[in-house]
C-alpha positions in Angstrom: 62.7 28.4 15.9 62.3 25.5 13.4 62.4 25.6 10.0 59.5 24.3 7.6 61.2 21.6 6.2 62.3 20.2 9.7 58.5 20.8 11.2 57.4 18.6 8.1 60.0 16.2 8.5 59.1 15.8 11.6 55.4 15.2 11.3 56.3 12.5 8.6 58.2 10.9 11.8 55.4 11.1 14.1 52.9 9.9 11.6 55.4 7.0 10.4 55.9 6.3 14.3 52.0 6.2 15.5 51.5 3.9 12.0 54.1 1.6 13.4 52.4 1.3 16.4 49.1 0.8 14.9 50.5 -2.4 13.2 52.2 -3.3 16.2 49.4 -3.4 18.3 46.4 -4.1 16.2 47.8 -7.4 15.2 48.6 -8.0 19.0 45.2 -7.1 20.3 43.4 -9.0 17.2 45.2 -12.0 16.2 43.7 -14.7 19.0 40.0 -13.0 17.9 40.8 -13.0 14.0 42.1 -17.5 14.7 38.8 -17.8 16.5 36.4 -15.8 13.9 38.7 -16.3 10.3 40.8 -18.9 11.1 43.5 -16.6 10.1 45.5 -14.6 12.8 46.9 -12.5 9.9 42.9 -11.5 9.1 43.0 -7.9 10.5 46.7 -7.1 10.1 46.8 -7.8 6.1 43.6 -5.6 6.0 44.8 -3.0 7.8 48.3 -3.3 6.1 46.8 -2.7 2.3 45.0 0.0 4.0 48.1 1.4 5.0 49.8 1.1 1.8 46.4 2.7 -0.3 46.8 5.4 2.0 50.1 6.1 1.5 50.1 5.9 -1.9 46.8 8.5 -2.1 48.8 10.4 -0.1 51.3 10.6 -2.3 49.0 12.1 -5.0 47.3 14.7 -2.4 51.5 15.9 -1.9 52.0 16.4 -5.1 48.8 18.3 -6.1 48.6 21.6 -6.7 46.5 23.4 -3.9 45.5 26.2 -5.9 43.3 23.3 -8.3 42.1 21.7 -4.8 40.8 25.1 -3.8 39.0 25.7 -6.9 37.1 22.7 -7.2 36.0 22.3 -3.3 32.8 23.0 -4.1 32.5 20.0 -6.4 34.2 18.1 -3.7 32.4 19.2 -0.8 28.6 18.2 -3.2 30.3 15.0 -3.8 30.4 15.0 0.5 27.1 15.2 0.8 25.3 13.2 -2.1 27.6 10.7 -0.4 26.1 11.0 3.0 22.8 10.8 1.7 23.4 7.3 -0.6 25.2 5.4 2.4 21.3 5.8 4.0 19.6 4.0 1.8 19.4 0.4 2.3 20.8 -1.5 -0.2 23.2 1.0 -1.0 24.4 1.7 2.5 25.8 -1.5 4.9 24.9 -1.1 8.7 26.7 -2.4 11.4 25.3 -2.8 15.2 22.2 -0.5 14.0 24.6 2.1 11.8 24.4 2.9 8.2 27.8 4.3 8.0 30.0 2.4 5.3 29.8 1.4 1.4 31.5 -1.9 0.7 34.0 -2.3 -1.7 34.4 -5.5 -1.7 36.6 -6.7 0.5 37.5 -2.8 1.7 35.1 -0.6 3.2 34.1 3.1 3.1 32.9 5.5 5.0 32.1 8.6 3.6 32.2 11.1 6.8 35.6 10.6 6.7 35.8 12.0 3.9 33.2 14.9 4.9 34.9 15.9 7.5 38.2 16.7 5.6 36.2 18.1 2.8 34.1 20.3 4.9 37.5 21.7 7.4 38.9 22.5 3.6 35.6 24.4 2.3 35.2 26.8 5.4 38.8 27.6 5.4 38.8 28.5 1.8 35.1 30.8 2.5 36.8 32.0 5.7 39.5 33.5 3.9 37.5 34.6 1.0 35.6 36.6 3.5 37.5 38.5 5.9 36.1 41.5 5.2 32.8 40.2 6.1 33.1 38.2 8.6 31.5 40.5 11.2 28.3 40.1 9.6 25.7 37.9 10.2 24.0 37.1 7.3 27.3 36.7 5.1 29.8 35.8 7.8 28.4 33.7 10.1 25.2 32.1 8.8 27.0 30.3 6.0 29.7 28.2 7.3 26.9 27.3 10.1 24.3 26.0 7.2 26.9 24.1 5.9 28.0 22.9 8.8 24.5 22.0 10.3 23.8 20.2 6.7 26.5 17.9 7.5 26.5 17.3 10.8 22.8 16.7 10.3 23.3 14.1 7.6 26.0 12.2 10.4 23.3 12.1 12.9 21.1 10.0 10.8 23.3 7.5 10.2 23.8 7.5 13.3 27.1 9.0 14.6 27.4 11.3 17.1 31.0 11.3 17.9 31.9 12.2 14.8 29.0 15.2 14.5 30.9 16.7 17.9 34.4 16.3 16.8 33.5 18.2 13.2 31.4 21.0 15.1 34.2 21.6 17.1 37.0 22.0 14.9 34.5 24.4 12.7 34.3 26.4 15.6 37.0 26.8 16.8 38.2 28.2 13.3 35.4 30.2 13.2 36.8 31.7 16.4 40.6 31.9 15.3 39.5 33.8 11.7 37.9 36.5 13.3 34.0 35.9 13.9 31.9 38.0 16.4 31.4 36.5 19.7 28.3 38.3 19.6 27.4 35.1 16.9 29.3 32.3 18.2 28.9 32.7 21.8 24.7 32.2 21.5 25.3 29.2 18.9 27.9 27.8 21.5 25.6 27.7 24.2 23.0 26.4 22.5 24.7 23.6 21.4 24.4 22.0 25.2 21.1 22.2 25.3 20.9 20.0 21.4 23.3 18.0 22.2 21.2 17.1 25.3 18.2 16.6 23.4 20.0 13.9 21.0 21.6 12.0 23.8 18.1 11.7 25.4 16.2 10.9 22.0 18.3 7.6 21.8 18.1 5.1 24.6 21.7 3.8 24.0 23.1 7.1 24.5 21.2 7.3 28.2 22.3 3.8 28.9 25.9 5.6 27.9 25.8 8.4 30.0 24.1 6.4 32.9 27.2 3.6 32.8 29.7 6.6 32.8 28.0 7.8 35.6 28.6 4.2 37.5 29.7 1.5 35.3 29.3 -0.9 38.3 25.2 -0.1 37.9 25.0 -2.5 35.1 28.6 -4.6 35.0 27.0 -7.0 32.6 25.4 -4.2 30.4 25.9 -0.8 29.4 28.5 -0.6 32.0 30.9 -4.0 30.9 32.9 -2.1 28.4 34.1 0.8 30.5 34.6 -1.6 33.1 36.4 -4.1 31.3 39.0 -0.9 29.4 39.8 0.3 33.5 40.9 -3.5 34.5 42.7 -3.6 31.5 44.6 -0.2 31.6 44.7 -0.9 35.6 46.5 -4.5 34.9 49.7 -2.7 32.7 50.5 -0.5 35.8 53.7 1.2 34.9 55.2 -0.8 33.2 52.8 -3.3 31.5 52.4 -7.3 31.1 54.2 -6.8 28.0 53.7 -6.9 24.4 51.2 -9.5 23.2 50.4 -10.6 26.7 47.3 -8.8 27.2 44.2 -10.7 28.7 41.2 -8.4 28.3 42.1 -9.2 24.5 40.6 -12.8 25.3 37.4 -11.7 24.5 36.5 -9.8 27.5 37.2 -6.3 26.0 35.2 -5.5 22.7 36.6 -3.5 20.1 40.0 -4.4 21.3 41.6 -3.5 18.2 39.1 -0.4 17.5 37.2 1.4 20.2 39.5 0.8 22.7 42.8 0.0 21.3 44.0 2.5 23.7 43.4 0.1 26.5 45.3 -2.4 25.1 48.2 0.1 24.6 48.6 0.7 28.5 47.8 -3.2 29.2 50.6 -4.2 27.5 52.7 -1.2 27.7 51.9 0.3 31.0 51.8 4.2 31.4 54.9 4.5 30.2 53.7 3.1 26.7 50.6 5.2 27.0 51.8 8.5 27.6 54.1 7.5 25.1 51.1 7.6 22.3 50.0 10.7 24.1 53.1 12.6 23.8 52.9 11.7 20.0 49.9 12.8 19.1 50.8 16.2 21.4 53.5 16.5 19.3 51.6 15.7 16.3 49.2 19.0 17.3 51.6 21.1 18.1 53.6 21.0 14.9 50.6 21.3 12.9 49.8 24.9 14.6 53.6 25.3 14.2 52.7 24.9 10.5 49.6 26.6 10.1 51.1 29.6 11.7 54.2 29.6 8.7 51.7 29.1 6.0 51.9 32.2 3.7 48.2 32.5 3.2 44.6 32.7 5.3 43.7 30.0 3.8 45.7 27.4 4.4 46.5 28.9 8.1 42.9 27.7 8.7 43.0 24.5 7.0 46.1 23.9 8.5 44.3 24.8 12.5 41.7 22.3 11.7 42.8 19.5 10.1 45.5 18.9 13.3 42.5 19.9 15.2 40.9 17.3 14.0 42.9 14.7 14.3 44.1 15.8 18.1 40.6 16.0 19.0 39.8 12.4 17.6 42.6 11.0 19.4 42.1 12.8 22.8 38.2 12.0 22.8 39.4 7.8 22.2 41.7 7.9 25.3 39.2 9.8 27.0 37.0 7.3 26.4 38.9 4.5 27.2 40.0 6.1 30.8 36.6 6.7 31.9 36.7 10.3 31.3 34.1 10.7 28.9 31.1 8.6 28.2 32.0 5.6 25.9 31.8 6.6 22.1 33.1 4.1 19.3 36.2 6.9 18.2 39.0 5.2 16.5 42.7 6.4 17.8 44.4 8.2 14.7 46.8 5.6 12.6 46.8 3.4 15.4 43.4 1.8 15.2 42.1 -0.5 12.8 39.8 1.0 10.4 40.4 1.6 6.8 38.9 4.8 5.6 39.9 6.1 8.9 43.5 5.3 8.4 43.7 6.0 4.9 42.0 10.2 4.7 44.1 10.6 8.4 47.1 10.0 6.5 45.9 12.1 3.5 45.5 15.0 6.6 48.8 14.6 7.1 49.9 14.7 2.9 47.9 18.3 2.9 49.8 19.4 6.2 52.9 19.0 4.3 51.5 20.6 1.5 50.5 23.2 2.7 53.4 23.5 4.7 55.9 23.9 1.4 55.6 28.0 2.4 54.2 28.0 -0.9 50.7 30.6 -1.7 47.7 28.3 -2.0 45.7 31.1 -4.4 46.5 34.5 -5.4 43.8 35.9 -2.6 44.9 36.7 0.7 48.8 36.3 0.3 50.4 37.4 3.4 53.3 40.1 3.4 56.5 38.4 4.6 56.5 37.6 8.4 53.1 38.7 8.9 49.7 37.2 9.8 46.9 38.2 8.6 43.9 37.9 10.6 44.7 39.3 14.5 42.7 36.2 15.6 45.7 34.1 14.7 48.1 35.8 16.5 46.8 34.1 19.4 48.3 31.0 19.0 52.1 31.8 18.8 54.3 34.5 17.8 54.4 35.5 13.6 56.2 33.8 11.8 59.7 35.0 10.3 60.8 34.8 6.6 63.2 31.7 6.0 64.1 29.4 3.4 62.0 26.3 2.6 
């Protein structure tokens, strides 16, 4: 069984290693578009480079802080979530891209404030999870509040709009709702009614039919709805096993959009083949499993759950981009985790990671819900691996 330290030393591996491969690839799948557009090859790379290094110094400063202070002002931070959210839809305020008003611009950096939602609202559940285990088989004040939070949020998502990134929040949130202990008698009616929403907002938005309808049979519309699917299989069909090798892709000549975003994944197994592929797949398993690893070591409630979801989240965001780009899912811009280009995206994934080993220190996060030695609290929990044992950090 490993230790703490070596389960954190070895996420700060993983992390380091799917960075690496982020700058690898983005400035392989990007430099002949960045000549054409910038006249600069080094256009995206030297973005997504100071990205890197703002992340990793932020990062820094979320490792050293003390996650007692971070619990106590989540409230202010999760406020600051929302009045964000709101100010990125107002024109003027707000800068829309292909039809969404997602992103504030910094000049020449960009942000987008549900990436910093997301984190803030995974951190704010898990601290009123925790604070109410003893009521969590209520309805009123178990279960209705992290689900008006959570459909004030996701709400504010969809009108930007972003769909993708409403699913992947909802869910994490429930699947820690499930883990901490909340009646299935609750979350098994707001579970199934989620299909029939979530069918309501695909249909609501023609896109999204032309979406579901290309998935369905890309070959339909090749020129349309249906080129970018298309387009992602010749390219991940092309690498084979062992690829065409590193910068030698050819869907990167302008036939795949959102090379070096979307479907960055494609380019991967172009280039790399499947053995490069489920390379990046094995990393981000990896990357999962060591953050339950960690949540289950955690020596309180709440950072067990804010542990669960913040790997959830990032698992689920890469899983749903390779998903996408395979033709298992229905296409949805997703960035992969550290390996796409995207600056907020990159910057609060690596401040996930700066809280995972944080919170993985075996260190008490508050005074509440302090675990006895080798013990889990909540029974929930016990599902996902056997308790922990006391050892030195």
């Amino acid at each position: 069984m490993h230790s703490l330290r070596a389960l954190r030393q070895r996420l700060a591996v993983i992390t380091a290693m799917l960075v690496a491969a982020g700058i690898v690839m983005i400035y392989s799948a990007s430099a002949i578009q960045a000549q054409e557009v910038y006249h600069n090859r080094w256009y995206f790379l030297e973005r997504h480079v100071a990205y890197a290094a703002l992340g990793v110094l932020l990062s820094g400063l979320v490792l050293a802080m003390d996650c007692q202070w971070l619990r106590r002002h989540l409230r202010w931070l999760l406020l600051i979530s929302g009045v964000l959210l709101i100010a990125v839809l107002v024109p003027g305020l707000g800068y829309e891209v292909s039809g969404a008003r997602r992103w504030f611009r910094l000049g020449f950096l960009s942000f987008q404030p549900s990436e910093l939602a997301q984190v803030v609202v995974i951190l704010y559940l898990a601290d009123v999870l925790a604070r109410k285990q003893d009521r969590l088989r209520s309805f009123i004040h178990g279960f209705l509040p992290p689900m008006l939070i959570l459909g004030t949020f996701v709400g504010l998502m969809l009108l930007q709009p972003d769909l993708g990134t409403s699913v992947a929040l909802a869910s994490v949130v429930f699947l820690m709702l499930f883990v901490s202990g909340i009646e299935m008698i609750h979350l098994g009616p707001a579970l199934a009614s989620a299909i029939p929403v979530l069918g309501i907002l695909i249909a609501s938005k023609p896109y999204r039919v032309r979406r579901i309808l290309a998935f369905a049979n890309p070959w339909a519309d090749p020129q349309g709805a249906g080129f970018q699917l298309i387009q992602s299989l010749v390219a991940i069909g092309t690498g084979g096993i062992w690829g065409v090798g590193l910068g030698q892709s050819r869907q990167k000549l302008f036939y795949l959009p959102a090379a070096h975003t979307d479907f960055i994944f494609s380019i991967i197994a172009e280039e790399l083949g499947l053995l490069g592929a489920t390379a990046i797949l094995a990393l981000f398993l990896a990357f999962v499993w060591i953050g339950v690893r960690i949540a289950l070591r955690a020596t309180d409630l709440f950072a067990q759950l804010a542990c669960l979801g913040l790997a959830g989240l990032v698992g689920l965001k890469a899983l749903i981009h390779m998903a996408v780009a395979t033709g298992m899912v229905p296409t949805k811009g997703l960035p992969l985790p550290f390996v796409s280009f995207g600056g907020t995206s990159l910057i609060f994934n690596l401040m996930i990671v700066a809280l995972l080993l944080n919170m993985g220190r075996g260190r008490a996060t508050a005074p509440a819900n302090i675990l006895p030695p080798g013990e889990l609290a909540p029974v929930p929990l016990r599902m996902l691996g056997s308790p922990p044992v006391p050892e030195p950090v």
